[in-house]
Kinemage of the C-alpha trace (Angstrom):
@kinemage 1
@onewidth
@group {chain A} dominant
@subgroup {mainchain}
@vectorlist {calphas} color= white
{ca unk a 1} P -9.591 21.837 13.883
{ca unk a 2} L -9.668 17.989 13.715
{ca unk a 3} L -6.061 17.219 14.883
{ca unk a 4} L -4.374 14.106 16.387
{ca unk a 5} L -1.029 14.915 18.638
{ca unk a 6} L 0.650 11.601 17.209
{ca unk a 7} L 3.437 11.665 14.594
{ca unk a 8} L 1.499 9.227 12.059
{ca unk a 9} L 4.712 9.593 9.580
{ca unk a 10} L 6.412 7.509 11.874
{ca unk a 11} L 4.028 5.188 11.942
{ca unk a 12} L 4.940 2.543 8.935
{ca unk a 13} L 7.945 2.586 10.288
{ca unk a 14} L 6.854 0.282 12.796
{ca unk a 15} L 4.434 -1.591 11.205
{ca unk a 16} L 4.814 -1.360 7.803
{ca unk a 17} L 7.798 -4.189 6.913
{ca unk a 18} L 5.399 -6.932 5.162
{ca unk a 19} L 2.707 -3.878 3.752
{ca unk a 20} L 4.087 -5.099 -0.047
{ca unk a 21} L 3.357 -8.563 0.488
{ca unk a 22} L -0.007 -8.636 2.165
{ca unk a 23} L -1.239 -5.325 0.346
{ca unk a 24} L -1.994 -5.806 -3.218
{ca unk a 25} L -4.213 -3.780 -4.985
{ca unk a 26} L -7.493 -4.624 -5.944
{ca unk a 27} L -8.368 -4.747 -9.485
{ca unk a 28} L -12.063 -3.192 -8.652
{ca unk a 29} L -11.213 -1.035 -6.764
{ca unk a 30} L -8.527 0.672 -8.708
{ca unk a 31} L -11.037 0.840 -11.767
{ca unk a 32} L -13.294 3.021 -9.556
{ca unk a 33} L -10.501 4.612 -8.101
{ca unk a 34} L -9.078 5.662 -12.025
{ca unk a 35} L -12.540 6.696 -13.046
{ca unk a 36} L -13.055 9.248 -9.969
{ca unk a 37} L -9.289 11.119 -11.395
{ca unk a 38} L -10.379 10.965 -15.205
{ca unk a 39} L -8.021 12.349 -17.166
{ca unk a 40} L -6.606 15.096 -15.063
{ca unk a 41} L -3.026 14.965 -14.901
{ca unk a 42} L -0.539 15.246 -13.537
{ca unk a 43} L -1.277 13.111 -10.472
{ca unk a 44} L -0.294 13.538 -6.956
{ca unk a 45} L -0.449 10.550 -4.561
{ca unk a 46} L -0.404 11.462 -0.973
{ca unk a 47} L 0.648 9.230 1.543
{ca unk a 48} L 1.328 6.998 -1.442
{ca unk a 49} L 2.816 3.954 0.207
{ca unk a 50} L 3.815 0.713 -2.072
{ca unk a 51} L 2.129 2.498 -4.678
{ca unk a 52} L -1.135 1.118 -5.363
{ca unk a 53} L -3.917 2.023 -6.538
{ca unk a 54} L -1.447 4.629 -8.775
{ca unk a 55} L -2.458 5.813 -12.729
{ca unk a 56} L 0.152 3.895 -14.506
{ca unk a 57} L -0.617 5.819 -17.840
{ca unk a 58} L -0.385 9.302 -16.578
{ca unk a 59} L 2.287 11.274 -14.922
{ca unk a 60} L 2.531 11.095 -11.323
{ca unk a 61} L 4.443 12.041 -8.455
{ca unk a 62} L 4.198 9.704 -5.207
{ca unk a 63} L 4.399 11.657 -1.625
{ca unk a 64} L 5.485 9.318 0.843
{ca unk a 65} L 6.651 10.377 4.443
{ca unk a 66} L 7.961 6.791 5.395
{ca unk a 67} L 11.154 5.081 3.950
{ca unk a 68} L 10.005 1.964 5.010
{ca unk a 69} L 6.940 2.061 2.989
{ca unk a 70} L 8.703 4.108 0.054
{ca unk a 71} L 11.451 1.033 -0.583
{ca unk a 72} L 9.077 -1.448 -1.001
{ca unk a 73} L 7.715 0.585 -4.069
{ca unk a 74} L 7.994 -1.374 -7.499
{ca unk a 75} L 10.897 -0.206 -10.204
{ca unk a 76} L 9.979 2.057 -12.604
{ca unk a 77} L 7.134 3.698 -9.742
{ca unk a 78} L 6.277 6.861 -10.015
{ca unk a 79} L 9.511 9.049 -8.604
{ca unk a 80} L 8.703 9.348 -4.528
{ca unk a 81} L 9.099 12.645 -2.731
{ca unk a 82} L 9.425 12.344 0.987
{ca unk a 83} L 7.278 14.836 2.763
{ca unk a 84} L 3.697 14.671 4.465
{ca unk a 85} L 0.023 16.075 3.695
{ca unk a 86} L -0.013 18.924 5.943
{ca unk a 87} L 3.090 20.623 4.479
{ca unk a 88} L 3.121 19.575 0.623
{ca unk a 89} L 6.366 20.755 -1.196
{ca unk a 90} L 4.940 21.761 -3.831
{ca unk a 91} L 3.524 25.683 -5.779
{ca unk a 92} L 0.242 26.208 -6.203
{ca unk a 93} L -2.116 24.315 -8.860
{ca unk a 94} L 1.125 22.004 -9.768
{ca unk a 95} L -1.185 18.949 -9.984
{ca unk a 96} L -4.415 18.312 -12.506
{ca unk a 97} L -5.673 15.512 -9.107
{ca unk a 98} L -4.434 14.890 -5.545
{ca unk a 99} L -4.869 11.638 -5.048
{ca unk a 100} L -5.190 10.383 -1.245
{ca unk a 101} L -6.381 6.647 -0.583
{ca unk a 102} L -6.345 4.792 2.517
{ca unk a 103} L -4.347 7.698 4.346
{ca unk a 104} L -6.650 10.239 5.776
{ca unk a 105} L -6.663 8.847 8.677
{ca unk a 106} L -2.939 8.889 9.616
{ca unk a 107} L -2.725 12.404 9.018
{ca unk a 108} L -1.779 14.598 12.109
{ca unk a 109} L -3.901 17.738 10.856
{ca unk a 110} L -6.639 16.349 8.241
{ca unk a 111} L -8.014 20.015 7.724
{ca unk a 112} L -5.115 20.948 7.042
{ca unk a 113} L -3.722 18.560 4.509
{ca unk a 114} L -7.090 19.022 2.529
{ca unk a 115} L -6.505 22.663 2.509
{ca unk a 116} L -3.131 21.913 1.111
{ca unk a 117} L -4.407 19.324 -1.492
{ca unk a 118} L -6.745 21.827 -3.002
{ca unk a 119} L -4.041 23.942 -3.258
{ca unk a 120} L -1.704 22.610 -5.244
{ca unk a 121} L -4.703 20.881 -7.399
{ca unk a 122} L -7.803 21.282 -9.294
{ca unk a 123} L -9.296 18.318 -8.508
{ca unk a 124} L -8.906 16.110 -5.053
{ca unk a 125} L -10.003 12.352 -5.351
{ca unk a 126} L -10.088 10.806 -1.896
{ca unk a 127} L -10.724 6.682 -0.721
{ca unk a 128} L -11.920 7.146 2.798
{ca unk a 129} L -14.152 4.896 5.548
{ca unk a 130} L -16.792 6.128 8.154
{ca unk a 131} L -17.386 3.176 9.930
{ca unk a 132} L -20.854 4.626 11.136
{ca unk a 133} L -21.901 4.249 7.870
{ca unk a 134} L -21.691 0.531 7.767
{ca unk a 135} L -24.636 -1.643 9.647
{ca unk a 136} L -22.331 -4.465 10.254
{ca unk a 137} L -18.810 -3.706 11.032
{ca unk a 138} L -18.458 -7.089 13.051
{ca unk a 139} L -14.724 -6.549 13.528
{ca unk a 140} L -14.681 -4.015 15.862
{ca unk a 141} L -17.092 -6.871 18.599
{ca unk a 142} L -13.783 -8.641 18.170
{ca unk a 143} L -11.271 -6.026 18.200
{ca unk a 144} L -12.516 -3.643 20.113
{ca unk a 145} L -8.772 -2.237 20.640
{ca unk a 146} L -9.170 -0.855 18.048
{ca unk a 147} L -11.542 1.769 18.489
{ca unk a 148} L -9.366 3.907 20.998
{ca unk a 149} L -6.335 3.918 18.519
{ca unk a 150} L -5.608 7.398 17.824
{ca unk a 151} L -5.380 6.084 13.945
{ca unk a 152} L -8.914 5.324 13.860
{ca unk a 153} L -9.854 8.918 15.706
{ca unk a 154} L -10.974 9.890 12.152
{ca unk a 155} L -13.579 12.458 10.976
{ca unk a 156} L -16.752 11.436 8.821
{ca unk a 157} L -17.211 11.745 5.497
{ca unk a 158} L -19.920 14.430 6.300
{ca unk a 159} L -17.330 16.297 8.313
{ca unk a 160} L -14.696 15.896 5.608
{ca unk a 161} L -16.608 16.979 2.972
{ca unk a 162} L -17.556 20.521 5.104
{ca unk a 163} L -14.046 20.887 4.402
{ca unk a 164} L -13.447 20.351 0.372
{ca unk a 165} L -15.846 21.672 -2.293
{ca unk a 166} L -17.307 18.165 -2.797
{ca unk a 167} L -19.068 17.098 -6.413
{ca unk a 168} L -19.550 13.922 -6.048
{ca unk a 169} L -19.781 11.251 -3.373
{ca unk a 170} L -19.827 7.386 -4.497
{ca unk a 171} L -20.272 4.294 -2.498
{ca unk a 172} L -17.640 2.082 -2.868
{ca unk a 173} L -18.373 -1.559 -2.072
{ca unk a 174} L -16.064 -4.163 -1.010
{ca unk a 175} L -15.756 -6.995 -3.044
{ca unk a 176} L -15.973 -10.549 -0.854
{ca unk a 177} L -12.975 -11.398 -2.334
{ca unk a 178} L -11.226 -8.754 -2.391
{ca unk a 179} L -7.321 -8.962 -2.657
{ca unk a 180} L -6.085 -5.816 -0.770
{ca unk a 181} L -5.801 -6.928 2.595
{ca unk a 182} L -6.993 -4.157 4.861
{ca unk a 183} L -8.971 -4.964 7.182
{ca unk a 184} L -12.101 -4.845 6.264
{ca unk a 185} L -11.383 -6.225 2.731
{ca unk a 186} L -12.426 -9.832 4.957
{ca unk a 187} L -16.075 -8.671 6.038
{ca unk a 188} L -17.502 -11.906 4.903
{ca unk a 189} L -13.941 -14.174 5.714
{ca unk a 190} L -13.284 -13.976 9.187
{ca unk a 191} L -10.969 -17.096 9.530
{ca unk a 192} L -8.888 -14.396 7.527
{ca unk a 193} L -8.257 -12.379 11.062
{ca unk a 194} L -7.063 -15.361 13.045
{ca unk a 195} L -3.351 -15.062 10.978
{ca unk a 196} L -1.714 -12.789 12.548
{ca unk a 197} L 0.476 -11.829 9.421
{ca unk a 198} L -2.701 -11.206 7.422
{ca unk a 199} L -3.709 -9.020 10.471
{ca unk a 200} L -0.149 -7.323 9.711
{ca unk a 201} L -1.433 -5.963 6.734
{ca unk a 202} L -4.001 -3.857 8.553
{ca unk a 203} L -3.042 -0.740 10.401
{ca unk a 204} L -5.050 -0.529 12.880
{ca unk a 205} L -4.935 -4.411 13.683
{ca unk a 206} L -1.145 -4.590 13.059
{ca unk a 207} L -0.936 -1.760 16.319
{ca unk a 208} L -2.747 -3.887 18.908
{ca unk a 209} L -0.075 -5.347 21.293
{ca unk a 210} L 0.359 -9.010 20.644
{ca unk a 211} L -0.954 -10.379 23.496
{ca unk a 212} L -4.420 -9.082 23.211
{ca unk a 213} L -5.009 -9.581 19.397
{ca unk a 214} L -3.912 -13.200 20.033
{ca unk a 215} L -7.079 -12.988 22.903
{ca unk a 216} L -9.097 -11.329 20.496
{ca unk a 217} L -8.466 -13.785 17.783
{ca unk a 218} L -8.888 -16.986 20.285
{ca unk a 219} L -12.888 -15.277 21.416
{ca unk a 220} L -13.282 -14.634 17.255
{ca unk a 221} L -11.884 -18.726 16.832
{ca unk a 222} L -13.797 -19.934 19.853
{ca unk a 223} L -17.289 -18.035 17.971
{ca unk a 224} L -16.221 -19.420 14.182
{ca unk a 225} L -16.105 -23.272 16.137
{ca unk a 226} L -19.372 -22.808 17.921
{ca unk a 227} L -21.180 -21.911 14.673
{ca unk a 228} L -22.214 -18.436 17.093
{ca unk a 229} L -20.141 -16.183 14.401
{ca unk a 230} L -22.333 -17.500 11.516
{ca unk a 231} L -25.350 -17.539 13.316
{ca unk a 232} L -25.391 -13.808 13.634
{ca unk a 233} L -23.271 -13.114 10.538
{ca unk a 234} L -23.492 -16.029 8.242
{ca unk a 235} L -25.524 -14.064 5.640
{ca unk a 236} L -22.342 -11.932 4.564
{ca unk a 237} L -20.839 -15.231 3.500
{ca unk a 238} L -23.413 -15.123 0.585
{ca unk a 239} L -23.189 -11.624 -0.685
{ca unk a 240} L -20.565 -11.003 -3.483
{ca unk a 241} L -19.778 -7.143 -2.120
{ca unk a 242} L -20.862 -5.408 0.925
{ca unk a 243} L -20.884 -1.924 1.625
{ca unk a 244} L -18.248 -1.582 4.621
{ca unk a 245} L -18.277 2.342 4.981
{ca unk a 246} L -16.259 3.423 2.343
{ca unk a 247} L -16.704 6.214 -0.125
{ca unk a 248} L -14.957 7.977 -3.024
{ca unk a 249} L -15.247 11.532 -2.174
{ca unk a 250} L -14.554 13.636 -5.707
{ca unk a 251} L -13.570 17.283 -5.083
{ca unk a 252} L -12.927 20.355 -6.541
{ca unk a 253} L -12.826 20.478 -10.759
């Protein structure tokens, strides 16, 4: 069982104050995102956050373990109900789609949160990244912090889909500019990652103490000056999307 001893719902919390502001959905994205549910409703969003990336033409019903995240949800959202993957309130087959994006990786028992979104839907429609999967994930050379966070202790999208009854896997490219500020939404901007409120937005950079992502930033500032960042990366400035790892995994009905 893939399990991290961490209590993720706590998480946001901490670092999730300014999510709202630096987190908007992308406009892309969300059309892939809407195709992969179709027309099965109602929708469950797990670990539903601000609410992005939600169906606004469908029912839906937002789970959301952190208040922090939950009150900086729009009016007239879909209604929130506090509670976390692993343990979903809900009877069997409630929901026509589960919908998890940009979560998986906080959850404390991600076997068995998929067990529970297959049962209490037909159809599971997850956004997820495997950073193996991308050749030039440049962010980590800078960060490299980041890569011992528990948070980012995630299993791969081969592993995850051992565990769901998989149909259909699609690649989902990042747009270059892409206005959801995770963070590798700025794989061809990397003056982007020397703010450190954009680097809020991220949950994985928002986590690194302040000290060292201020170090980090300064080597990543020092390489962007010297022209050494664009000698070795300088070809992602002239792509208009770049395939960063992530991948629509379509499950179940």
């Amino acid at each position: 069982m893939w399990k991290v001893e961490k209590p993720w719902s706590r998480l946001y919390e901490r670092i999730g104050t300014q999510y709202g502001a630096i987190r908007q959905p992308d406009h892309r994205l969300y059309a892939r995102i809407l195709g992969a549910l179709g027309n099965t409703q109602p929708v469950l969003n797990v670990g539903a956050g601000t609410g992005n990336y939600e169906p606004t033409d469908q029912p839906v019903v937002a789970l959301e373990p952190s208040e922090v995240m939950a009150r900086q949800r729009s009016p007239g959202s879909a209604p929130v109900v506090r509670g976390v993957a692993e343990g979903l309130p809900f009877a069997d087959r409630s929901f026509g789609a589960a919908l998890a994006t940009f979560t998986v990786h906080h959850w404390s028992d991600v076997r068995g949160g998929l067990r529970e979104l297959r049962r209490v839907s037909r159809r599971q429609v997850l956004l997820v990244h495997d950073r193996d999967l991308c050749d030039y994930y440049w962010i980590t050379e800078y960060f490299p912090e980041i890569l011992a966070m528990p948070s980012e202790q995630h299993p791969s999208v081969d592993q995850l889909c051992r565990w769901l009854d998989v149909i259909r896997i699609e690649t989902l490219p990042i747009p270059a500019d892409c206005t959801d500020g995770f963070c590798s939404a700025f794989w061809a901007r990397p003056e982007a990652l020397l703010d450190p409120a954009l680097r809020a937005g991220s949950s994985s950079l928002s986590q690194l103490d302040p000290v060292t992502a201020e170090a980090n930033a300064g080597h990543l500032r020092a390489d962007l000056a010297s022209g050494d960042w664009d000698s070795r990366y300088g070809f992602l400035r002239r792509l208009p999307e770049f395939d960063m790892g992530y991948r629509l995994l379509i499950a179940g009905e």
